[in-house]
PDB file of N, CA, C and O in Angstrom:
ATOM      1  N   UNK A   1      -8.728   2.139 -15.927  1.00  0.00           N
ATOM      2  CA  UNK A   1      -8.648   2.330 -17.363  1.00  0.00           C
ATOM      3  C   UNK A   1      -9.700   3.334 -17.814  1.00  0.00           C
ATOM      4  O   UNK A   1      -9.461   4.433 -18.315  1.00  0.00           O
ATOM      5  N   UNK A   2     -10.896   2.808 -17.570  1.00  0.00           N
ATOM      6  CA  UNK A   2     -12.061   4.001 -17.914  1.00  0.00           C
ATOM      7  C   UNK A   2     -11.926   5.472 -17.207  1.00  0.00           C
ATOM      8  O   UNK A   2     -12.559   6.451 -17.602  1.00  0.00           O
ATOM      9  N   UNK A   3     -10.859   5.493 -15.918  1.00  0.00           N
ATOM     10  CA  UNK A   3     -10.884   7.420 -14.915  1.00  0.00           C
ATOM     11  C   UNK A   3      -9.665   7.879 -17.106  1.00  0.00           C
ATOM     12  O   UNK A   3      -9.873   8.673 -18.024  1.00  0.00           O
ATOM     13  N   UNK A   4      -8.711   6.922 -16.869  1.00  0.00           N
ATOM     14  CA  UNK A   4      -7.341   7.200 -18.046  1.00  0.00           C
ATOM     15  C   UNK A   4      -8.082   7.824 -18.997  1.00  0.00           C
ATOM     16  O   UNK A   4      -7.831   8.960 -19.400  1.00  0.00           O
ATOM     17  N   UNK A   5      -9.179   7.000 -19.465  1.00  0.00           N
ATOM     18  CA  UNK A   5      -9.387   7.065 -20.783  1.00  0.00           C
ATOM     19  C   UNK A   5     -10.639   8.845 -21.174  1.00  0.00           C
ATOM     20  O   UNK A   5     -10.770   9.605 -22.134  1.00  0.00           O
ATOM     21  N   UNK A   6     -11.417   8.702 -19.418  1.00  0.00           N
ATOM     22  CA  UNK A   6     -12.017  10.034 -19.717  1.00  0.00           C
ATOM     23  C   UNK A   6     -11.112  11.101 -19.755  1.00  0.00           C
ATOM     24  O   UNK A   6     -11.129  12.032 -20.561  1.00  0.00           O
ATOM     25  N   UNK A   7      -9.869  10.812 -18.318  1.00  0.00           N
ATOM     26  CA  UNK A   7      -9.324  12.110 -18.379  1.00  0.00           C
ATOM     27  C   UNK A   7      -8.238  12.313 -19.265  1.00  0.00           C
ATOM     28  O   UNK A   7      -7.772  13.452 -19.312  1.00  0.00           O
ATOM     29  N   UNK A   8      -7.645  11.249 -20.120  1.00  0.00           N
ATOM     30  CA  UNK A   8      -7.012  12.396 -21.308  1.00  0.00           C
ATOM     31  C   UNK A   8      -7.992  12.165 -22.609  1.00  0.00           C
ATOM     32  O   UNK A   8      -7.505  12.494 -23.691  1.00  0.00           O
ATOM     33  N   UNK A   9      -8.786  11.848 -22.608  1.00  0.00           N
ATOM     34  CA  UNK A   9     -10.210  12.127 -23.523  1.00  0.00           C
ATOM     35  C   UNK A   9     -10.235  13.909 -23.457  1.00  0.00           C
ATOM     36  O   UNK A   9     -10.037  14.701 -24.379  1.00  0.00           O
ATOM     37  N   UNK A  10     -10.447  14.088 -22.497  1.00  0.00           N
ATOM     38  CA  UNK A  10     -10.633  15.327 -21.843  1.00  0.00           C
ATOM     39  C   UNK A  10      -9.707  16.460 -22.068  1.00  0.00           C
ATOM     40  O   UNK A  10      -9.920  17.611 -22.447  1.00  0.00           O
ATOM     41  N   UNK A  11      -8.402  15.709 -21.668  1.00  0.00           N
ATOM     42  CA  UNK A  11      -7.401  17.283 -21.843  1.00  0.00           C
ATOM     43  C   UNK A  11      -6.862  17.153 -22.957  1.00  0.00           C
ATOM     44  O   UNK A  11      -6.505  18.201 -23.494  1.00  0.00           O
ATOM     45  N   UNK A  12      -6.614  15.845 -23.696  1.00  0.00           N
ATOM     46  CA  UNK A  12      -6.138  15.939 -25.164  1.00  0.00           C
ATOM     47  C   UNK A  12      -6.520  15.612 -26.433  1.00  0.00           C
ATOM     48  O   UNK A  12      -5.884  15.772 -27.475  1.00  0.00           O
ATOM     49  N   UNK A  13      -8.274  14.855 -26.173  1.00  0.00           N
ATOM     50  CA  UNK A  13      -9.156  14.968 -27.440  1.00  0.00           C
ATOM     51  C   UNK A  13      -8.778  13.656 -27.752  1.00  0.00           C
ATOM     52  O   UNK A  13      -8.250  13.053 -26.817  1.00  0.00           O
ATOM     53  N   UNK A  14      -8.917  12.960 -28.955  1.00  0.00           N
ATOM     54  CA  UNK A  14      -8.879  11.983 -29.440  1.00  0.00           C
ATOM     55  C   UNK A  14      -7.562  11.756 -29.109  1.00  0.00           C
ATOM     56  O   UNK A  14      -7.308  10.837 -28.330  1.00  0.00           O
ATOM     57  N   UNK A  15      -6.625  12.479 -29.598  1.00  0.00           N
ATOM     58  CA  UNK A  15      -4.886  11.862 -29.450  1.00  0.00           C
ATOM     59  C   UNK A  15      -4.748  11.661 -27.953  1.00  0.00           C
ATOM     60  O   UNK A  15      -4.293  10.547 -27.692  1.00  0.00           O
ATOM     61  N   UNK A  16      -4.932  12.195 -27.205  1.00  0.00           N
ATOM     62  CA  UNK A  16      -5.264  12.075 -25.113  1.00  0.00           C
ATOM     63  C   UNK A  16      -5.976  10.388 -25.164  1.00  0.00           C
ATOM     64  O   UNK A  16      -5.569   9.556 -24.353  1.00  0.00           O
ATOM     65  N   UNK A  17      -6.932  10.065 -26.078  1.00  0.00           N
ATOM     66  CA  UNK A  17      -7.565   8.433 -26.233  1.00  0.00           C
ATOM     67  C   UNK A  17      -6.891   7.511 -26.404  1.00  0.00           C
ATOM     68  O   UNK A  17      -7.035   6.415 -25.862  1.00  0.00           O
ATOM     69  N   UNK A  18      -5.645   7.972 -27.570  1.00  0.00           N
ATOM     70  CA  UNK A  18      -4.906   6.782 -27.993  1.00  0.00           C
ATOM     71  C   UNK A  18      -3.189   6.606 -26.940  1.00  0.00           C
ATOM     72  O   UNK A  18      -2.281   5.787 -27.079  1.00  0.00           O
ATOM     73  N   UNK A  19      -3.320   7.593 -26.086  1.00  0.00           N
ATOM     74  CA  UNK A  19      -2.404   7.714 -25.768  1.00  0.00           C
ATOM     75  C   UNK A  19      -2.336   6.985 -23.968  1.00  0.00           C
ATOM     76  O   UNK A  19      -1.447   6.550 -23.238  1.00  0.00           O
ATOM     77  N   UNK A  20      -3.850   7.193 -23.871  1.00  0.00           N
ATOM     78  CA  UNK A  20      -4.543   6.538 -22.499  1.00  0.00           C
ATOM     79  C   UNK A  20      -4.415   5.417 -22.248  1.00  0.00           C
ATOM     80  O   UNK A  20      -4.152   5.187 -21.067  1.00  0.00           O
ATOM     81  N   UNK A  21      -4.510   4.444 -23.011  1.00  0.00           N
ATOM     82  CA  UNK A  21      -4.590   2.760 -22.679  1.00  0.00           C
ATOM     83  C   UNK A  21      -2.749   2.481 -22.233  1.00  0.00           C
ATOM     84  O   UNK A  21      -2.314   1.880 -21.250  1.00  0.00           O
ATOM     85  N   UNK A  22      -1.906   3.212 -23.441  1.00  0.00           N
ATOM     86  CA  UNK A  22      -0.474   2.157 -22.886  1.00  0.00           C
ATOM     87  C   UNK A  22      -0.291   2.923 -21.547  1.00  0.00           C
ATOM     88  O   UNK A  22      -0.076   2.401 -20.453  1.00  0.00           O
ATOM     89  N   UNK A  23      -0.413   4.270 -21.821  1.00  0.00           N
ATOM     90  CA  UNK A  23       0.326   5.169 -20.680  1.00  0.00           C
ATOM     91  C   UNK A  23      -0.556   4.576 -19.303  1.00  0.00           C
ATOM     92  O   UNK A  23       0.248   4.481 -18.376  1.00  0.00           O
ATOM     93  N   UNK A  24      -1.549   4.269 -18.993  1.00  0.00           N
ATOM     94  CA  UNK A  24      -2.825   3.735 -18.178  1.00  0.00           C
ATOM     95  C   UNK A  24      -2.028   2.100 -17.786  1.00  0.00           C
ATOM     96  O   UNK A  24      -1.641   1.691 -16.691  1.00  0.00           O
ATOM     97  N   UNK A  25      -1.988   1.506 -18.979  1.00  0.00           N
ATOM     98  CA  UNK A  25      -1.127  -0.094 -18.521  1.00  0.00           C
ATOM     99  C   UNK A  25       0.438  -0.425 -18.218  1.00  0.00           C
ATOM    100  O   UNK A  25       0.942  -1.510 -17.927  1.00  0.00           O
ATOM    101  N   UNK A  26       1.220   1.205 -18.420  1.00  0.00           N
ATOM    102  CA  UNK A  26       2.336   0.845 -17.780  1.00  0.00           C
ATOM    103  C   UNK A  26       2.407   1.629 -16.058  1.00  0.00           C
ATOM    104  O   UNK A  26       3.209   1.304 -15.182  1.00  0.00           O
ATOM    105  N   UNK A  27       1.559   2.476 -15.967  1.00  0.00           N
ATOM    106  CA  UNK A  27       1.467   2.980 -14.511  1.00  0.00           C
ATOM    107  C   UNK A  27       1.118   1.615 -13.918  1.00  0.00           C
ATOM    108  O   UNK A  27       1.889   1.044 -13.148  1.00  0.00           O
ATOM    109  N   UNK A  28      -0.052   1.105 -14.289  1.00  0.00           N
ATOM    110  CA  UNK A  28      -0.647  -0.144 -13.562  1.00  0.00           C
ATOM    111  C   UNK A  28       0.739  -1.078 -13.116  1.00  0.00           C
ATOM    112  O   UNK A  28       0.960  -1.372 -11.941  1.00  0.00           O
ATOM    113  N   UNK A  29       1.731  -1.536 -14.388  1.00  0.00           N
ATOM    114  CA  UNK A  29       2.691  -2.591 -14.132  1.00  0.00           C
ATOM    115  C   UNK A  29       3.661  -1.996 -12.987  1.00  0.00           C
ATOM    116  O   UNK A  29       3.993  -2.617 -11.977  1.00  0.00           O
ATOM    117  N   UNK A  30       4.048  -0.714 -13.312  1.00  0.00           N
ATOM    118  CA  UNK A  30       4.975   0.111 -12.357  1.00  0.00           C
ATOM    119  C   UNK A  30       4.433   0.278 -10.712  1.00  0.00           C
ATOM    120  O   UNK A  30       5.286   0.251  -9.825  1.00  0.00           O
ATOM    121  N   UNK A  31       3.380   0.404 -10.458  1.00  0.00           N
ATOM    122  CA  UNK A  31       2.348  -0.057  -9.108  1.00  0.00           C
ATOM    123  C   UNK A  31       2.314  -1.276  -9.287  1.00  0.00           C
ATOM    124  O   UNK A  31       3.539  -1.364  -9.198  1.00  0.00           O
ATOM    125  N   UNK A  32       2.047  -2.174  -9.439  1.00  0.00           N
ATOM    126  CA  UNK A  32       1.902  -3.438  -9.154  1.00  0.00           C
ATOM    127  C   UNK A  32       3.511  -4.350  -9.020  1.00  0.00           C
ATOM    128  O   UNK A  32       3.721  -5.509  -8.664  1.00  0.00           O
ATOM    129  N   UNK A  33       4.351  -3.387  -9.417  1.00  0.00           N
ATOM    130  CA  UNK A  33       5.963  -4.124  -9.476  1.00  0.00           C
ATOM    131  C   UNK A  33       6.264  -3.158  -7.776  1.00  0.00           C
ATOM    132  O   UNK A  33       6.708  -3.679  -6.753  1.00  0.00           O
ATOM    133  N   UNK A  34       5.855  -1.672  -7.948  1.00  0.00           N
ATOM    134  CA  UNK A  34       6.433  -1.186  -6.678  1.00  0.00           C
ATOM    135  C   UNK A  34       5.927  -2.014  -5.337  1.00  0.00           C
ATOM    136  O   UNK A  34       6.658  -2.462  -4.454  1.00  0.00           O
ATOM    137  N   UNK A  35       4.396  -2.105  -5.421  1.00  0.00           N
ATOM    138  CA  UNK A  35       3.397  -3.008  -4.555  1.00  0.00           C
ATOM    139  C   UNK A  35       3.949  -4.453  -4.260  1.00  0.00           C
ATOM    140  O   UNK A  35       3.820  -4.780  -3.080  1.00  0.00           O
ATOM    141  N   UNK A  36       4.553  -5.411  -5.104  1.00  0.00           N
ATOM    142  CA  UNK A  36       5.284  -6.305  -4.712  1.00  0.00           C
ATOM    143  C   UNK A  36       6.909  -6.201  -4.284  1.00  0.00           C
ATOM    144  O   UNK A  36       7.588  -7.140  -3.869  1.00  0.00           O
ATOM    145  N   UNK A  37       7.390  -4.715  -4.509  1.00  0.00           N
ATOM    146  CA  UNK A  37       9.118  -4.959  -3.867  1.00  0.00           C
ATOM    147  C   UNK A  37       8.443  -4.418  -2.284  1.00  0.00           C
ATOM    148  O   UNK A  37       8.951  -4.960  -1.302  1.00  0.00           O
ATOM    149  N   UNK A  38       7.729  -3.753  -2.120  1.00  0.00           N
ATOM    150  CA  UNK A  38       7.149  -2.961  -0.918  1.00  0.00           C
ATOM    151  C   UNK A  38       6.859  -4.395   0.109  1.00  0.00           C
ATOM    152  O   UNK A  38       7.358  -4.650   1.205  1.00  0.00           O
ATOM    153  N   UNK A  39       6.069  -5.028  -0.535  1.00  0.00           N
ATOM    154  CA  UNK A  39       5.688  -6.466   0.827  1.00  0.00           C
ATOM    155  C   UNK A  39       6.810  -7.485   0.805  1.00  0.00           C
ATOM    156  O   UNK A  39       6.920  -8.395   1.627  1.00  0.00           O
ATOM    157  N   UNK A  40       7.669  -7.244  -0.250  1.00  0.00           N
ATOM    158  CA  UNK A  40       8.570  -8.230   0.252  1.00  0.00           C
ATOM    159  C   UNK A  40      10.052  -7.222   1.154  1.00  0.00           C
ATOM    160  O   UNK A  40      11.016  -7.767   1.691  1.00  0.00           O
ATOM    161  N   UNK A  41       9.886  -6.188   1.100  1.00  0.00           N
ATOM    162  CA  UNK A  41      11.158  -5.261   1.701  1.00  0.00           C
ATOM    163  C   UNK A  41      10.885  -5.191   3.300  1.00  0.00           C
ATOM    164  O   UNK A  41       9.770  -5.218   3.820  1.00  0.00           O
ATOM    165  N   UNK A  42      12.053  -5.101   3.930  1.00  0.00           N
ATOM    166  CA  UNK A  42      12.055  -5.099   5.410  1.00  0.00           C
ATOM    167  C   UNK A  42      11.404  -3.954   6.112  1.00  0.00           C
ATOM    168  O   UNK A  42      11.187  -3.969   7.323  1.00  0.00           O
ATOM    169  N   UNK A  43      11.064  -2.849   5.233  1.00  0.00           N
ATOM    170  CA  UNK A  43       9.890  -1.823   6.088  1.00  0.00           C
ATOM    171  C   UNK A  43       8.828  -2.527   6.593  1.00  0.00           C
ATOM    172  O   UNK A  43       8.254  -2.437   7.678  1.00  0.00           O
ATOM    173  N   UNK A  44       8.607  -3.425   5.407  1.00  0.00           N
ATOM    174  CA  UNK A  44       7.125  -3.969   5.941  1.00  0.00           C
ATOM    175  C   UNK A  44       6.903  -5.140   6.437  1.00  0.00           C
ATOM    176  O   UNK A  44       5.721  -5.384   6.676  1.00  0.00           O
ATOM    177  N   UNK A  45       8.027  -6.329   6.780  1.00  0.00           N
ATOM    178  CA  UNK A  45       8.065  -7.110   6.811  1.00  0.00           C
ATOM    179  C   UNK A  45       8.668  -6.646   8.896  1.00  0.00           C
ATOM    180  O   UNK A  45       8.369  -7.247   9.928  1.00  0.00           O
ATOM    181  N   UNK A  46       9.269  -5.789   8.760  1.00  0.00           N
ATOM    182  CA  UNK A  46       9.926  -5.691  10.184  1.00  0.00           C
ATOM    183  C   UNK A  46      11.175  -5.855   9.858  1.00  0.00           C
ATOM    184  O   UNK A  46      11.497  -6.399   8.802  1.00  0.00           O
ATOM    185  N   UNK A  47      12.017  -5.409  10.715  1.00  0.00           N
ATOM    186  CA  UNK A  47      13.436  -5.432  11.022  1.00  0.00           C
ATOM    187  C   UNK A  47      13.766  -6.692  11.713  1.00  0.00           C
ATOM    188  O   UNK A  47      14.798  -7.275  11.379  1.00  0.00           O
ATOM    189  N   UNK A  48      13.042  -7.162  12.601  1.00  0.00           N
ATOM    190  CA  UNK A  48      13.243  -7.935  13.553  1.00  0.00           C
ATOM    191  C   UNK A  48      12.178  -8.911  13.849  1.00  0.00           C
ATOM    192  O   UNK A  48      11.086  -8.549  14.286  1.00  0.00           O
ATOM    193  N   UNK A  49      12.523 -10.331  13.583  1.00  0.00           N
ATOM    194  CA  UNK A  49      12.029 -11.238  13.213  1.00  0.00           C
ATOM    195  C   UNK A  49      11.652 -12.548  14.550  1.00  0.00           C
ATOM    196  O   UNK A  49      10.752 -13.386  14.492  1.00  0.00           O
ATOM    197  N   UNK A  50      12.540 -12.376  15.537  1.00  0.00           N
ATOM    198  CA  UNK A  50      12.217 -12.508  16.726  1.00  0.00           C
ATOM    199  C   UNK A  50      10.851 -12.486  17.475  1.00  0.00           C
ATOM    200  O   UNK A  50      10.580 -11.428  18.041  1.00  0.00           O
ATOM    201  N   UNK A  51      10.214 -13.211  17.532  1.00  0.00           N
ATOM    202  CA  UNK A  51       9.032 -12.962  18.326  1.00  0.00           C
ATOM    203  C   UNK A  51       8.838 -12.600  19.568  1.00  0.00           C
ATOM    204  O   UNK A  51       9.393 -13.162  20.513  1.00  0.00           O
ATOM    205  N   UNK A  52       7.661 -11.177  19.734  1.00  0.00           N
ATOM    206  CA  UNK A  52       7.350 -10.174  20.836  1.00  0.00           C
ATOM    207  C   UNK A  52       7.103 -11.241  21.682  1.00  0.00           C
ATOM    208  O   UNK A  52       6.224 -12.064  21.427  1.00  0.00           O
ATOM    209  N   UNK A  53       8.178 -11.329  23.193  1.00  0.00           N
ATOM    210  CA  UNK A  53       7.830 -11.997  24.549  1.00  0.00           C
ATOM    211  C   UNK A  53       6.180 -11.357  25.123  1.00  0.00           C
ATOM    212  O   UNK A  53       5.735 -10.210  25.078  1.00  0.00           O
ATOM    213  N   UNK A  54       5.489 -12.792  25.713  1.00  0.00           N
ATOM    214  CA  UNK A  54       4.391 -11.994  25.881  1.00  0.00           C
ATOM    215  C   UNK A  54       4.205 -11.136  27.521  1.00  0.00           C
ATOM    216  O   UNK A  54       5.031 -11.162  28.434  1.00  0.00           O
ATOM    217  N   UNK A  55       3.047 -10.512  27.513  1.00  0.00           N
ATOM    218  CA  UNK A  55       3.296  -9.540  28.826  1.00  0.00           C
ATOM    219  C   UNK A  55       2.932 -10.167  29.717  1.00  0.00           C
ATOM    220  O   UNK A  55       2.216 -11.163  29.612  1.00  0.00           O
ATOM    221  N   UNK A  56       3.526  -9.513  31.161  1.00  0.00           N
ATOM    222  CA  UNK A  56       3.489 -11.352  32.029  1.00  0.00           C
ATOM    223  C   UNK A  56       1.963 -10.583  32.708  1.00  0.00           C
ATOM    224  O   UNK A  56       1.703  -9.415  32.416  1.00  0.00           O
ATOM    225  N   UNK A  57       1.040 -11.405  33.623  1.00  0.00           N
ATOM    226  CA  UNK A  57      -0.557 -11.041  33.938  1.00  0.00           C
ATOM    227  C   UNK A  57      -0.300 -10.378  34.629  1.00  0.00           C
ATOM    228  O   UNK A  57       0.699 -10.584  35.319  1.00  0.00           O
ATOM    229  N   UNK A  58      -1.069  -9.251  34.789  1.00  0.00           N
ATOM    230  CA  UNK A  58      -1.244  -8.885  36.014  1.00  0.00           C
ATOM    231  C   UNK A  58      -2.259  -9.873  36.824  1.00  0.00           C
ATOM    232  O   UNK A  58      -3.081 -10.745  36.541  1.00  0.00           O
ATOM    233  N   UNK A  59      -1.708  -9.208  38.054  1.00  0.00           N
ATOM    234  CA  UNK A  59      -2.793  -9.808  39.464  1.00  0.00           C
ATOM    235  C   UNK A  59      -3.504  -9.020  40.046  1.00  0.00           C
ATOM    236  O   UNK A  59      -3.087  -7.897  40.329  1.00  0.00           O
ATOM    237  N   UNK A  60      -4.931  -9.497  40.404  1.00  0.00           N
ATOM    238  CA  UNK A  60      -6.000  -8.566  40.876  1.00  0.00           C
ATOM    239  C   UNK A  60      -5.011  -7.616  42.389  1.00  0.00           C
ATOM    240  O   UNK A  60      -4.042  -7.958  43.066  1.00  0.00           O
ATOM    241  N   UNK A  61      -5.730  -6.579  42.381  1.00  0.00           N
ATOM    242  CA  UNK A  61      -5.541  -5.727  43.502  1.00  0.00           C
ATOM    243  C   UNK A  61      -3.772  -4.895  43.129  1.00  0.00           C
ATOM    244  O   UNK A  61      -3.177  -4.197  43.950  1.00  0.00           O
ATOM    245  N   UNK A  62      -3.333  -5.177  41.932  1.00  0.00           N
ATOM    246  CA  UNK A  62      -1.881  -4.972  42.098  1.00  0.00           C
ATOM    247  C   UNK A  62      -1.762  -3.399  41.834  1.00  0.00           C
ATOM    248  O   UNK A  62      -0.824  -3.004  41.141  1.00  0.00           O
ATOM    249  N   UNK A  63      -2.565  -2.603  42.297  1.00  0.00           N
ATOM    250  CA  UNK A  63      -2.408  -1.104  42.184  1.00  0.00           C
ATOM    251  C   UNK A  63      -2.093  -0.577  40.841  1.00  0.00           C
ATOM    252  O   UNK A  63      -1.027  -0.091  40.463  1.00  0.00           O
ATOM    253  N   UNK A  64      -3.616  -0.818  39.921  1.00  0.00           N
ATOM    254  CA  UNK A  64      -3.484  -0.389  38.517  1.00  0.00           C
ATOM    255  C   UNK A  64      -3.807   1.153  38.315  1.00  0.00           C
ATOM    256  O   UNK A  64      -3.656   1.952  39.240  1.00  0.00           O
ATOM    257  N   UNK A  65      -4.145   1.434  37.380  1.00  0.00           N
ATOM    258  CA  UNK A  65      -5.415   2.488  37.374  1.00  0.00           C
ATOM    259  C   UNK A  65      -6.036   2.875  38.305  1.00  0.00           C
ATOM    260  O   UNK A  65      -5.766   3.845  39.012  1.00  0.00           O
ATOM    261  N   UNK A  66      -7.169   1.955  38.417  1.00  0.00           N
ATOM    262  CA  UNK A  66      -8.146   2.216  39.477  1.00  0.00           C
ATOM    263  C   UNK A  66      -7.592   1.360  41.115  1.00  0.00           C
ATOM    264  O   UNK A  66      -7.779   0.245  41.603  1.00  0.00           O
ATOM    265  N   UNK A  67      -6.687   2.881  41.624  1.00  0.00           N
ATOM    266  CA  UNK A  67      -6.389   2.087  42.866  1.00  0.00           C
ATOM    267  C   UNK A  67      -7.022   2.649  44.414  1.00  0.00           C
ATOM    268  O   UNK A  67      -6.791   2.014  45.443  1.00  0.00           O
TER     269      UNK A  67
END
């Protein structure tokens, strides 16, 4: 609210002031609505819900890296 309020303080003078707070509190709602469809949408959640099989051990001497 206070970056809103200097920078159209700044480029539009008093009317840039009054115009800062709604324009400032509907970006906020519009991020905070995109920010919640984002964690609930399958980009971020994964495609595939299945749990990763784990990797089976290796055994000493089994010709890794350092062989």
């Amino acid at each position: 609210l206070m970056f809103s309020l200097f920078a159209f303080g700044a480029l539009f003078g008093f009317v840039g002031l009054l115009i800062a707070v709604p324009a400032s509190a509907a970006v906020a709602v519009l991020v905070r609505f995109a920010i919640a469809r984002y964690l609930e949408s399958p980009l971020y959640k994964g495609h595939n819900t299945e749990p990763v099989p784990p990797l089976p051990a290796r055994r000493r001497g089994s010709g890794g890296p350092r062989s």
